[in-house]
N, C-alpha and C positions, 0 to 999 in steps of 0.2 A: 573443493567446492565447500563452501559457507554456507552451513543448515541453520537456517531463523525460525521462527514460528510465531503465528499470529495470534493475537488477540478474539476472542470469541464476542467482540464488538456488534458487529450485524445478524449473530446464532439470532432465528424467529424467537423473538420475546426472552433475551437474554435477562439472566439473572447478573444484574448491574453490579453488585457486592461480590460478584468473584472477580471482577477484572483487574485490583490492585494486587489481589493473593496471584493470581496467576499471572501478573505481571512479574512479582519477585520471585517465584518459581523459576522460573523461564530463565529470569539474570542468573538465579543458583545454580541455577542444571549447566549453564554455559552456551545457551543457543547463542549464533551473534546477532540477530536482532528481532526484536517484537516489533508485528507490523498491526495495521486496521485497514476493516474493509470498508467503502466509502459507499454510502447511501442516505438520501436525507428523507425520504417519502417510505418508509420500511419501520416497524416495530423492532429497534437497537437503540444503542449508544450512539453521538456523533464520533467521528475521529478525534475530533479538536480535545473534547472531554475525557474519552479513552488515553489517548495519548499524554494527556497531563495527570491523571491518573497513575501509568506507564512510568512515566517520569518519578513521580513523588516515592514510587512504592520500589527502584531499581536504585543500581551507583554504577553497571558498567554494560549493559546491555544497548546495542543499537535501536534506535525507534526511526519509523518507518512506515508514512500513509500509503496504501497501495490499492488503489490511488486516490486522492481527494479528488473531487469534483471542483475545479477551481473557480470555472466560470461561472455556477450558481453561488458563489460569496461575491458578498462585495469586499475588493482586493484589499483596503484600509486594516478593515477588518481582521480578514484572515492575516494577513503579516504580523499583525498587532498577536492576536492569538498565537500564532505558529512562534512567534517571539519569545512569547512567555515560557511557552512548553521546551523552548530551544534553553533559555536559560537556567529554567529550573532544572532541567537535566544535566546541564552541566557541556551545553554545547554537541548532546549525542542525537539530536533529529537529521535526519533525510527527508524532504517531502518528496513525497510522490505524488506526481500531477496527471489528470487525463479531464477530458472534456464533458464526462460522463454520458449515457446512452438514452438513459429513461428519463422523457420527457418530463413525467409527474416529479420529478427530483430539482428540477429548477422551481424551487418554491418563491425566490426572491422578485420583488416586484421589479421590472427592470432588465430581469437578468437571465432571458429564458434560453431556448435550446437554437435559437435563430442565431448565426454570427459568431458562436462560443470559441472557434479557432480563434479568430482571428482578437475576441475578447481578452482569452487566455495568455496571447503574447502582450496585447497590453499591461495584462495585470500582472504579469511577471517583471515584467517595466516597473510599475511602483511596488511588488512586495521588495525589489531590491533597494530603491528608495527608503521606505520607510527602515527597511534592515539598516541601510547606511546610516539612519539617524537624520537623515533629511526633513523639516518640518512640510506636512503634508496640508495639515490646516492650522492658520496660524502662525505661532512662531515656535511652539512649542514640537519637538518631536515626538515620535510617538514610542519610545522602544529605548530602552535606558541605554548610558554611555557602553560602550563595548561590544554591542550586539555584530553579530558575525553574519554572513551573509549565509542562511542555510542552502544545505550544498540540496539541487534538484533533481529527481530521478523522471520520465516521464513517461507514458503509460499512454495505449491507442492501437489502430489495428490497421492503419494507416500511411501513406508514406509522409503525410503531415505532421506526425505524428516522430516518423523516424529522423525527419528531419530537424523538429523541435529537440531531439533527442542532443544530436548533434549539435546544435545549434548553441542549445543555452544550459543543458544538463550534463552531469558525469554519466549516465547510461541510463540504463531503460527496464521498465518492468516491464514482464508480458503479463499478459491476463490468465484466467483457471482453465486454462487448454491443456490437451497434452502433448508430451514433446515433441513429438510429430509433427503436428502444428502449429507451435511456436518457433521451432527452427528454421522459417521462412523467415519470420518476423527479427529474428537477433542475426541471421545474415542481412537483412536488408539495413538493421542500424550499423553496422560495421561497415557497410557500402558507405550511407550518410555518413560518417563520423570520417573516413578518407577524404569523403566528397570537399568535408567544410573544412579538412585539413586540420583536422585535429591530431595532436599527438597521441602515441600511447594506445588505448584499449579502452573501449568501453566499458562499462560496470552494468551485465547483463545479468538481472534478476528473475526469475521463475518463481512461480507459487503452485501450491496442488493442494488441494484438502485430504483431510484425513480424519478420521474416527475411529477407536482402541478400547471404547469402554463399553460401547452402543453404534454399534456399526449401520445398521436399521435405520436409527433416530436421525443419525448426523445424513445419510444417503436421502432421508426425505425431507430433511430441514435443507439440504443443497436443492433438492428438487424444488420445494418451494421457492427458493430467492430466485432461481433461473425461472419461476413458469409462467412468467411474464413475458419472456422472448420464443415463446414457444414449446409445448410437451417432445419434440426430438431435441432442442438445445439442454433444456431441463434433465433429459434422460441422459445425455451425452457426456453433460456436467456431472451430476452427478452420480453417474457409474464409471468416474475416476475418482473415486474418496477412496483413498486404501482404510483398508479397515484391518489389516494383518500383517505383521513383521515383514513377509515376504514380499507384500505386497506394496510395500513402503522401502525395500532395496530395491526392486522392479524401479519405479519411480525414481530414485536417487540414480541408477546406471542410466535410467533413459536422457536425465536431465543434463548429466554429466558427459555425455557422449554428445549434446547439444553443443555442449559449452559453455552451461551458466557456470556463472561465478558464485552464485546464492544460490539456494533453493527453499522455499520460506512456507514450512505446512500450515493453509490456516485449519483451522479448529471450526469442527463440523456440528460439535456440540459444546456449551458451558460446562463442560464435565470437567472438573479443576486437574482430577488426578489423570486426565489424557497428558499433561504437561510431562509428569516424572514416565507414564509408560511410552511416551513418543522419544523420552530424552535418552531412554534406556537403550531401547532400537538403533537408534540412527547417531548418538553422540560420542 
């Protein structure tokens, strides 16, 4: 199994000037990919900026939205962006796509929480478009000669969700659950992924938080981003942040007896040196 770790992109009121130093940590230590978490109505970073960030500041490290909220961009847009970030890297983006949950996050005028399934496969229609180099307005394309199709991972808790998996992606992320109840969820994309008669295996992602420097801070910065879906989702979330060695091999056998293929800790706090004691642990 494949340990990545995320970006402290969405930490409540992140300190924005650590996220290129702990982007190149993260390449040095050897994790295989830095990921971001996606919210647009929250005191963070976007992905889009994180991740080109990510980009500028690594040379071999995977990148990796988990997950963007697709449906509240307009599609043009994000492909255009997710482009740049693809190139400057040198061709090492994954996006990870899901529909997002919180209503207040569909900021775009246009673009709200009504329909977003059914949005989401459209706008995967044209980010592949505009990736080709197809002109979208105009004559002009939008995304320089060579552009690569970025490969898609997708994210949901739903079988619409598994089946888009299957459908148009290499595999699938599960959401900050624990293993227990995400191993519903990566048998069922395995079921899809047969159904639509795909070859081979899915590429089945896990994530889990953690905190090493400030256990305390990171379990009630987790509680905060969840206490919008309720004080038992909140508490559930976050009293799965390991915060101890042991407690962070617990997590690794549980994820791995699932069957991910990743396991990708995000960062419960902007605390820069969580990166070398997280990497010490588990790498």
């Amino acid at each position: 199994m494949r340990i990545g770790i995320g970006l402290p992109n969405l930490v409540h009121n992140v300190n924005a000037k650590v996220i290129p130093g702990w982007a190149a940590d993260a390449d040095q230590a050897g994790f295989s990919t830095l990921s971001t978490v996606s919210r647009l109505a929250y005191p963070g970073v976007a992905d889009t900026v994180a991740l080109a960030a990510a980009a500028a500041a690594t040379s071999g490290i995977g990148l990796l939205s988990t997950v963007l909220q697709g449906p509240a961009w307009p599609p043009v847009l994000l492909a255009k962006e997710l482009a740049g970030i693809d190139a400057i890297s040198g061709g090492r983006l994954t996006l990870g796509l899901g529909l997002g949950g919180r209503t207040e996050d569909f900021v775009t005028e246009g673009r709200g929480q009504r329909g977003a399934g059914k949005r989401l496969d459209e706008d995967i229609e044209v980010y592949r478009r505009v990736w080709g180099g197809e002109p979208i307005s105009g004559t002009n394309p939008a995304v320089v000669a060579g552009q690569r199709q970025i490969p898609l991972i997708i994210g949901g808790l739903v079988q619409a969700a598994y089946d888009r998996a299957a459908r148009v992606g290499e595999g699938y992320v599960a959401g900050s659950l624990p293993a227990a109840m995400v191993a519903p969820s990566f048998e069922a994309v395995r079921t899809s992924w047969k159904d639509a008669g795909r070859e081979g295996e899915p590429r089945l992602i896990a994530v889990a938080y953690f905190a090493l420097g400030d256990g305390e801070a990171g379990r009630a910065d987790v509680h905060e981003y969840y206490s919008d879906m309720g004080p038992e989702f909140a508490a559930m979330v976050s009293g799965t942040v390991s915060t101890t060695p042991e407690a962070l091999h617990t997590t690794l056998a549980e994820f791995a007896q699932i069957g991910a293929d990743e396991l990708i800790f995000l960062p419960a706090t902007d605390d820069r040196d969580d990166v070398s004691r997280l990497a010490h642990i588990v790498l």
